[in-house]
N, C-alpha and C positions, 0 to 999 in steps of 0.2 A: 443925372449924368455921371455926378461924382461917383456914384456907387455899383454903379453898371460897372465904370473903371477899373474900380479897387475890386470888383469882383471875378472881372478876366484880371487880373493880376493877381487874386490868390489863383484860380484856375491855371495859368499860364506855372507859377511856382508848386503846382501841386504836380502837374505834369512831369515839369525840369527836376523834382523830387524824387518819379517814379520813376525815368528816364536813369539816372542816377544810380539806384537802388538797383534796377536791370542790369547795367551796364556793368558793377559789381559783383554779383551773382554770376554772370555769365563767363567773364574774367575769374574767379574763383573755381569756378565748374571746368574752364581751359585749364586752368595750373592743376586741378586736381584730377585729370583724366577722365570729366564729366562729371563726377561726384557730388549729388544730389546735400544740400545741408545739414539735414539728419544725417545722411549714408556717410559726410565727412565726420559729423560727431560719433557713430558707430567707428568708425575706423581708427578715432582719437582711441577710444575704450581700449578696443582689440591691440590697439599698439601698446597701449600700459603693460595689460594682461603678457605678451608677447616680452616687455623690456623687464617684468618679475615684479613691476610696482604693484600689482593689485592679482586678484584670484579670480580664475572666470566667475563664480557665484555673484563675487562684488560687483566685477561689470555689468552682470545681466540683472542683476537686485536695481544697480543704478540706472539702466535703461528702464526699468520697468517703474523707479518715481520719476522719471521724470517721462515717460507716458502719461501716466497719471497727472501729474503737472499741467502737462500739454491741454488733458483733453477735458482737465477742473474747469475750465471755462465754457464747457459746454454744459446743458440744464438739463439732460439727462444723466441720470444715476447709472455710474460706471464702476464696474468691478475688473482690477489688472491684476493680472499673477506674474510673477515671476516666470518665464519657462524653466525647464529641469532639462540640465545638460546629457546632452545623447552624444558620447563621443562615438565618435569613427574609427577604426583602428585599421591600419593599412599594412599588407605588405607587399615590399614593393622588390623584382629583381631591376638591376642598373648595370651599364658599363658606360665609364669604369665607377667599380665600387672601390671610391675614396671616401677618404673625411668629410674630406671638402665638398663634394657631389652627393653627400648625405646631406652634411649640415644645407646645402643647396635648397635639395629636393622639400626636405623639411619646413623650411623657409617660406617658400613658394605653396607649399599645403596648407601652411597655416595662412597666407593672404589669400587664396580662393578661399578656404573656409568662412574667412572675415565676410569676403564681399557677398557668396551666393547664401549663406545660410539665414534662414527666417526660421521661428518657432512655426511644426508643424512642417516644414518645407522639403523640399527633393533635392538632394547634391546628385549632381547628373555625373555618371562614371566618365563620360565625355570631358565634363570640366576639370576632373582628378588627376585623367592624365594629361589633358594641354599643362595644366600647373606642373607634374611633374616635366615635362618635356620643356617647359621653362626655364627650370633649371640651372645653372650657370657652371658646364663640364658635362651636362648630361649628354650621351649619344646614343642611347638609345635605354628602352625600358622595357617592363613587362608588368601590368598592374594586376596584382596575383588576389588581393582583395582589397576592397571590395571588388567583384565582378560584376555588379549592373550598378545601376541607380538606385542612390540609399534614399528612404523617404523617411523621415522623423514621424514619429506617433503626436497627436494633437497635442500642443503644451511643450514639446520639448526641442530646443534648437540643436542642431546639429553643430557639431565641433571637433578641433581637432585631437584625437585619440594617439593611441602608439602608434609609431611607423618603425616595422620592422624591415631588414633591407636580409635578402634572401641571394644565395649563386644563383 
């Protein structure tokens, strides 16, 4: 009977455990605008890269051990590479073309790059300009290039290139 007991009572704390661990995840994912716990650790990286602490190479060197890391505990034999940076280069016409609605526009390119791009993946022209149109001063635009959807060659992540700002 003792042990029945003491067995819904670890069952009963393994629950209130998981309940726990939810309940923080969920609350982190609200404060982070849904942001998945890898996708918040990507976003740590990119903000380095972005504040001049680190070089995208480094970042994506260091996403790829700790891939590697990640997936050392599974019993298949796995080979990670690095991707190889595919930048974007944009040019973009704006009114009003200020500093400030540069440095803006710039800004805001580089956190949609953060969040859509995957080695090998598609930035949708679609998402180039809502990010530019985010902006903070922007009133209107013209995304002069890219003109469609860029798609990355296998291997290599997409990222943020030159943005040149045009009359």
């Amino acid at each position: 009977m003792e042990r029945e007991a003491a067995a819904v009572g670890v069952w009963e704390r393994a629950k209130f455990t998981a309940a726990l661990v939810q309940a923080a995840q969920e609350r982190i994912a609200r404060e982070h605008g849904g942001l998945k716990q890898h996708q918040l650790a990507i976003k740590a990286r990119w903000d380095r890269v972005k504040a001049g602490e680190a070089s995208a190479d480094q970042v994506l060197r260091d996403e790829a051990e700790d891939t590697c890391a990640n997936f050392a505990r599974v019993t298949a034999e796995l080979h990670v590479f690095a991707p190889v940076a595919f930048p974007i280069d944009f040019v973009v016409a704006v009114e009003p073309n200020t500093v400030e609605v540069r440095a803006a526009i710039e800004a805001e390119l580089f956190d949609a790059m953060t969040r859509d791009a995957a080695p090998g993946g598609i930035i949708h022209f679609s998402r180039m300009s809502e990010a530019i149109s985010l902006a903070q001063g922007e009133f209107r635009h013209r995304l002069e290039l890219p003109d469609r959807d860029v798609e990355a060659p296998p291997g290599a992540m997409p990222m943020l290139g030159e943005v040149s700002f045009v009359a």
